[in-house]
NUMARMAR-918015 format. One record per residue: residue in three letters; x, y, z of N, C-alpha, C in turn; chain; residue number from 1. Coordinates in nm, 4 decimals, always signed. Example, Ala and Ser with C-alpha at 12.3 -4.5 7.8 and 13.67 -1.06 7.14 Angstrom:
residues 2
 code      n.u      n.v      n.w     ca.u     ca.v     ca.w      c.u      c.v      c.w unit pos
  ALA  +1.3190  -0.5690  +0.7800  +1.2300  -0.4500  +0.7800  +1.3200  -0.3300  +0.7800    A   1
  SER  +1.2850  -0.2250  +0.7080  +1.3670  -0.1060  +0.7140  +1.2900  +0.0030  +0.7870    A   2
***
This chain:
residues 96
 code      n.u      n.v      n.w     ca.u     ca.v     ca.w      c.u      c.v      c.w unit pos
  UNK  +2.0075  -2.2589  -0.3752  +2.0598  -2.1470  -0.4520  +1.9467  -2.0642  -0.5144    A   1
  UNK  +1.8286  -2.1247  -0.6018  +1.7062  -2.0446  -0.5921  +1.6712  -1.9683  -0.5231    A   2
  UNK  +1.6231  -2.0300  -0.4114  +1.5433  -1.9789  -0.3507  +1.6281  -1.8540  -0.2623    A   3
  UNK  +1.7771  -1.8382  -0.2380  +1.8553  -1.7496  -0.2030  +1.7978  -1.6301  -0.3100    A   4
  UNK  +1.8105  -1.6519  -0.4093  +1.8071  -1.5799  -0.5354  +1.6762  -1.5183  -0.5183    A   5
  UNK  +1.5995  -1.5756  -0.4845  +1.4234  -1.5190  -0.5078  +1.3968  -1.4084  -0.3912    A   6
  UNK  +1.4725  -1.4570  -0.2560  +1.4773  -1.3800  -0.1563  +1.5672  -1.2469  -0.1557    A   7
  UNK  +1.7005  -1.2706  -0.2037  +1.7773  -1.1553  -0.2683  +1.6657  -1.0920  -0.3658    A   8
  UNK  +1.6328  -1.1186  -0.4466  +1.5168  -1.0099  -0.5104  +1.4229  -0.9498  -0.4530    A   9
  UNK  +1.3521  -1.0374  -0.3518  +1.2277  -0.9878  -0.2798  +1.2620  -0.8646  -0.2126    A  10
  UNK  +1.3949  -0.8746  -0.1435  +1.4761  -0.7908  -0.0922  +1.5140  -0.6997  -0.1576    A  11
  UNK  +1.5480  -0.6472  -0.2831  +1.5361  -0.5368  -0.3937  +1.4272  -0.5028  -0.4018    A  12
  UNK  +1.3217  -0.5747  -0.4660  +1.1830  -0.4988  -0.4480  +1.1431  -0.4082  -0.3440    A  13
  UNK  +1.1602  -0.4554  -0.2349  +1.0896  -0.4014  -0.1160  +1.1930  -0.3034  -0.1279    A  14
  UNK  +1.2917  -0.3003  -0.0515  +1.3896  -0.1444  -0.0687  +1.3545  -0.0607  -0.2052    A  15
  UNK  +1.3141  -0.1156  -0.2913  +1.3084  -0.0242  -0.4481  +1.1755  +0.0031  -0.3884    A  16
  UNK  +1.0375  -0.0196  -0.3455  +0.9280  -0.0076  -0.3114  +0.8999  +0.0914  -0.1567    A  17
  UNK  +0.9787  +0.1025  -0.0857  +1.0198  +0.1968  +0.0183  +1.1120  +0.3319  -0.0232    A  18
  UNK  +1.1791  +0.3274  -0.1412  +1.2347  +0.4346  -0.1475  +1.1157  +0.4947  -0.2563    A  19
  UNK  +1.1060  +0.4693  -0.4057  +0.9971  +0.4892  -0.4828  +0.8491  +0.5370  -0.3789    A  20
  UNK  +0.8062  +0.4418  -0.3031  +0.6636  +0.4514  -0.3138  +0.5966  +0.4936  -0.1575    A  21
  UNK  +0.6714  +0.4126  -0.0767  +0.6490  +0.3722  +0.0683  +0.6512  +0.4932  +0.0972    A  22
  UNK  +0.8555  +0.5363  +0.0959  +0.8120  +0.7049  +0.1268  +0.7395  +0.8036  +0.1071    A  23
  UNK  +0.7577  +0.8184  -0.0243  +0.6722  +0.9418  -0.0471  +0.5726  +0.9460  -0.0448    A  24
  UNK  +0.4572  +0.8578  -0.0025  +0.3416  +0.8085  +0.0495  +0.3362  +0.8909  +0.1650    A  25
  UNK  +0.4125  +0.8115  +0.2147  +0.4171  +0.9437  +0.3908  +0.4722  +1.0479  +0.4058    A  26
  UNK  +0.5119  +1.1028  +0.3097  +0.5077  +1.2545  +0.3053  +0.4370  +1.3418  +0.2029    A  27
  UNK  +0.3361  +1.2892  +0.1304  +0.2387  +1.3700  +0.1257  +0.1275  +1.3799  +0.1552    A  28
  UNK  +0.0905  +1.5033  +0.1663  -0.0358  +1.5647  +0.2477  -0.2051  +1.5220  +0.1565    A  29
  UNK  -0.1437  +1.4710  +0.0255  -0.2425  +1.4223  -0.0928  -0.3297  +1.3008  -0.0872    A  30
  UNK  -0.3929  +1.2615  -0.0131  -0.4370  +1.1447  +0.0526  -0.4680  +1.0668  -0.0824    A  31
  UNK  -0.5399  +1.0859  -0.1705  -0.5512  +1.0165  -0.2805  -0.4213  +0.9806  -0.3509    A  32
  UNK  -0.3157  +1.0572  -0.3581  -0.1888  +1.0021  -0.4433  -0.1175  +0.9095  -0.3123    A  33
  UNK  -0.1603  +0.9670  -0.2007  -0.1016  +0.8368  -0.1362  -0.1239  +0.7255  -0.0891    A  34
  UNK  -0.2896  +0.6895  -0.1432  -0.3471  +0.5474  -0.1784  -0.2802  +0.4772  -0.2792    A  35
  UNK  -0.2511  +0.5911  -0.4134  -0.2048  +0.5039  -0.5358  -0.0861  +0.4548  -0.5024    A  36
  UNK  +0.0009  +0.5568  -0.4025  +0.1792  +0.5129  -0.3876  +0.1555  +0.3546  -0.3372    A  37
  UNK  +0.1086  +0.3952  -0.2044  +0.0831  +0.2826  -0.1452  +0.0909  +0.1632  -0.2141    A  38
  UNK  -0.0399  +0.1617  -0.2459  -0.0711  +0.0240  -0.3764  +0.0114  +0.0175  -0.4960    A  39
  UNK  +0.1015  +0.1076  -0.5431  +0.1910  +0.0619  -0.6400  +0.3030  -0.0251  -0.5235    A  40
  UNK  +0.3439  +0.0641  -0.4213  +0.4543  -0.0212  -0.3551  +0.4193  -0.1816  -0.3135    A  41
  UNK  +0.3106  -0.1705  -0.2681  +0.2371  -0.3419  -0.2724  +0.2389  -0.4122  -0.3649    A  42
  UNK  +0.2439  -0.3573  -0.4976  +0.2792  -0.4604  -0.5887  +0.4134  -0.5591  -0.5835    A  43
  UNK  +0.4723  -0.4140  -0.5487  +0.6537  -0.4845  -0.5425  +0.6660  -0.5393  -0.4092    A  44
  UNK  +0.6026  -0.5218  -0.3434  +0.6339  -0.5649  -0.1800  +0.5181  -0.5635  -0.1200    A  45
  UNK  +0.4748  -0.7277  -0.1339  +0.3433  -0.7540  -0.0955  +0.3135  -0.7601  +0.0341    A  46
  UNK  +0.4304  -0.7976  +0.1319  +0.4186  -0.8990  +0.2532  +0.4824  -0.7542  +0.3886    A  47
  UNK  +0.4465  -0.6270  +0.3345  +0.4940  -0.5231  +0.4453  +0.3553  -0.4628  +0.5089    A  48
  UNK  +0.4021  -0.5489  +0.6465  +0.2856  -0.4996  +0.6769  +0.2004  -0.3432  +0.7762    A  49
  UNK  +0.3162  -0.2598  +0.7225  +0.3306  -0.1182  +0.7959  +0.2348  -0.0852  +0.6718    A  50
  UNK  +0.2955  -0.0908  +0.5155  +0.2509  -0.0280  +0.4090  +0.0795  -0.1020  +0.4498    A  51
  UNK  +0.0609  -0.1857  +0.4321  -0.0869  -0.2125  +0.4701  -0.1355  -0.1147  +0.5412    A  52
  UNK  -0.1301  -0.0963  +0.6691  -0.2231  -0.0319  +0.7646  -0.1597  +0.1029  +0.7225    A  53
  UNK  -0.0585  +0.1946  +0.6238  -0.0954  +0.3232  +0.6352  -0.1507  +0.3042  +0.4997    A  54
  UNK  -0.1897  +0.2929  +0.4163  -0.3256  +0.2698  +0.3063  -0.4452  +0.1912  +0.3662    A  55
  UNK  -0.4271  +0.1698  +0.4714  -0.5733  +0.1253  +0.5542  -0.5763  +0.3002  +0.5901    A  56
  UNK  -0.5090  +0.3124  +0.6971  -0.5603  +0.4416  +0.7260  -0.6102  +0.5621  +0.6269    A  57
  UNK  -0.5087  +0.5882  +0.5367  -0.5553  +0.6700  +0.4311  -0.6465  +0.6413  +0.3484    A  58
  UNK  -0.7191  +0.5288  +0.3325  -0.8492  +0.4999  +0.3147  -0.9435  +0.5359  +0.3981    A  59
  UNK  -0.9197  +0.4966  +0.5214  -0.9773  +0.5584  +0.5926  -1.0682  +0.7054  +0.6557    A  60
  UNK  -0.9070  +0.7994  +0.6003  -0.9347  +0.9202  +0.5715  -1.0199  +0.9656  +0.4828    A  61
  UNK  -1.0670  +0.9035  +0.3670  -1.1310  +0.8726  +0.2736  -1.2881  +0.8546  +0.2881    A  62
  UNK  -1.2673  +0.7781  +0.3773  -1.4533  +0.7502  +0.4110  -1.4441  +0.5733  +0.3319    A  63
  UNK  -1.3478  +0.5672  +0.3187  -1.3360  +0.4287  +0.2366  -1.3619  +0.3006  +0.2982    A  64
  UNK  -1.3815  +0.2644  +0.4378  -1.4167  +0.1710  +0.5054  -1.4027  +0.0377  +0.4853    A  65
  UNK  -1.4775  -0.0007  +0.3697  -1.4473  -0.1322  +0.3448  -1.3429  -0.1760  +0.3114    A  66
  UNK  -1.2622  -0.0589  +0.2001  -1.1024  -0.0773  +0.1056  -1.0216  -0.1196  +0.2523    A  67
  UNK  -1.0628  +0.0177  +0.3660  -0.9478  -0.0265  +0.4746  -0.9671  -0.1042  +0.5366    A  68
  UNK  -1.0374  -0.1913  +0.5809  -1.0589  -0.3177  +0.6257  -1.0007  -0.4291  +0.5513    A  69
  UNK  -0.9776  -0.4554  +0.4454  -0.9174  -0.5264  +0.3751  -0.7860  -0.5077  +0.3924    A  70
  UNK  -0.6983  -0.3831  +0.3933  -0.5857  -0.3407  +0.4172  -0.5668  -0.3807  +0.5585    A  71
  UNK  -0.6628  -0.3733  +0.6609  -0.5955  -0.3970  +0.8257  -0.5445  -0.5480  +0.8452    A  72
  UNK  -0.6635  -0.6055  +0.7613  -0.6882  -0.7663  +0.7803  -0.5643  -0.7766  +0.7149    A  73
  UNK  -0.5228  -0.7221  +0.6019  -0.4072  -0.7799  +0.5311  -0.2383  -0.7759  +0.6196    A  74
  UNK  -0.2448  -0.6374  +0.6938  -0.1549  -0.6745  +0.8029  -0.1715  -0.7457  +0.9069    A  75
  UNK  -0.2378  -0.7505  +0.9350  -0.2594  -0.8726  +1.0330  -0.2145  -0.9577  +1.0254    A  76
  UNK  -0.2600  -1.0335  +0.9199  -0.2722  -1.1203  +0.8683  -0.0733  -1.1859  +0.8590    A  77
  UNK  -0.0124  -1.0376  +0.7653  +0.1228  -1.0770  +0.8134  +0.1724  -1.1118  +0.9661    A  78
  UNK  +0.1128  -0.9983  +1.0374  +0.1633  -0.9730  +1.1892  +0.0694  -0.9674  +1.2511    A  79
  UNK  +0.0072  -1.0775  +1.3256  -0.1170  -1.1241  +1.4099  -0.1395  -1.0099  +1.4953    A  80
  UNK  +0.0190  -0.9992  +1.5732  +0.0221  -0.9233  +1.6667  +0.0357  -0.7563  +1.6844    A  81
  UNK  -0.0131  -0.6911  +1.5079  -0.0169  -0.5569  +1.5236  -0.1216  -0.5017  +1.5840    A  82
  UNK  -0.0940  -0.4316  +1.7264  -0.2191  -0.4231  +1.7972  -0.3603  -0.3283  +1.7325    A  83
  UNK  -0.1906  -0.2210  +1.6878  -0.2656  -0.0616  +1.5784  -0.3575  -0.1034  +1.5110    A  84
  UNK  -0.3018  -0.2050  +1.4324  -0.3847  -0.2549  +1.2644  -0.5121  -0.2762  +1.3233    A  85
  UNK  -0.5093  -0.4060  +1.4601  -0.6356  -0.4289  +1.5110  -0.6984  -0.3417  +1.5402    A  86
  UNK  -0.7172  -0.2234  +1.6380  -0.7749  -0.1465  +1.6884  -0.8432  -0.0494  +1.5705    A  87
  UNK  -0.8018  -0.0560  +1.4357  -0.7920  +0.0787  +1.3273  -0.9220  -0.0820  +1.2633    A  88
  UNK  -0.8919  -0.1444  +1.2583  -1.0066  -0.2589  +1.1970  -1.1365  -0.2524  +1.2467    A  89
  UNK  -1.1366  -0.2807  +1.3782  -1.2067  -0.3018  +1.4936  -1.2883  -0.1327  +1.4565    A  90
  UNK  -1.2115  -0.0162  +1.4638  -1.2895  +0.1185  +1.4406  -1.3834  +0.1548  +1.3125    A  91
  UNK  -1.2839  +0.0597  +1.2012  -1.3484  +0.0623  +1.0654  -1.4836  -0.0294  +1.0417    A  92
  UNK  -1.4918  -0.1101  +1.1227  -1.6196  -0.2339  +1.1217  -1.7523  -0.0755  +1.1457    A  93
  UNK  -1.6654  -0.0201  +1.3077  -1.7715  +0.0522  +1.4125  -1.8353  +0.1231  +1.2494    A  94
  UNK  -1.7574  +0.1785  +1.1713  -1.7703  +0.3021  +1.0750  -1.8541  +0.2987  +0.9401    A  95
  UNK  -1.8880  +0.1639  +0.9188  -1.9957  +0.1344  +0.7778  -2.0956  +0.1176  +0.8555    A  96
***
């Protein structure tokens, strides 16, 4: 019954963290406010691993290199098998 309970929440967060943060992340053109969205929505929803690699990328955009490397690895890390995340990692190593 807990642990139903903890997952029913996790499950609020993340939807409250996709509508709040996730989105409007990807729709603005503000690359810096959409590092912060990003990373506020990660607070509430740690384990998404799309939100990772687009604050990898928009770090990226940034010149930020190392921040997004941490962000690729971190999807990965959820989803071994994101090929994107890899290839955007793999480019960010080429880039420091």
């Amino acid at each position: 019954m807990a642990g139903q309970k903890i997952e029913e929440q996790k499950r609020r967060d993340c939807n409250r963290a996709f509508r709040e943060y996730f989105e409007k992340a990807g729709a603005t053109g503000d690359r810096e406010r959409a590092i912060a969205l990003y990373r506020d929505g990660l607070a509430l929803c740690p384990d998404d691993e799309v939100a990772h690699y687009e604050l990898g990328k928009a770090l990226v955009d940034q010149g930020r290199h190392a921040e997004a490397e941490k962000e690729f690895e971190a999807a990965l890390k959820i989803n071994p098998g994101f090929v994107d995340a890899k290839r955007q990692l793999e480019d960010a190593h080429k880039k420091r």
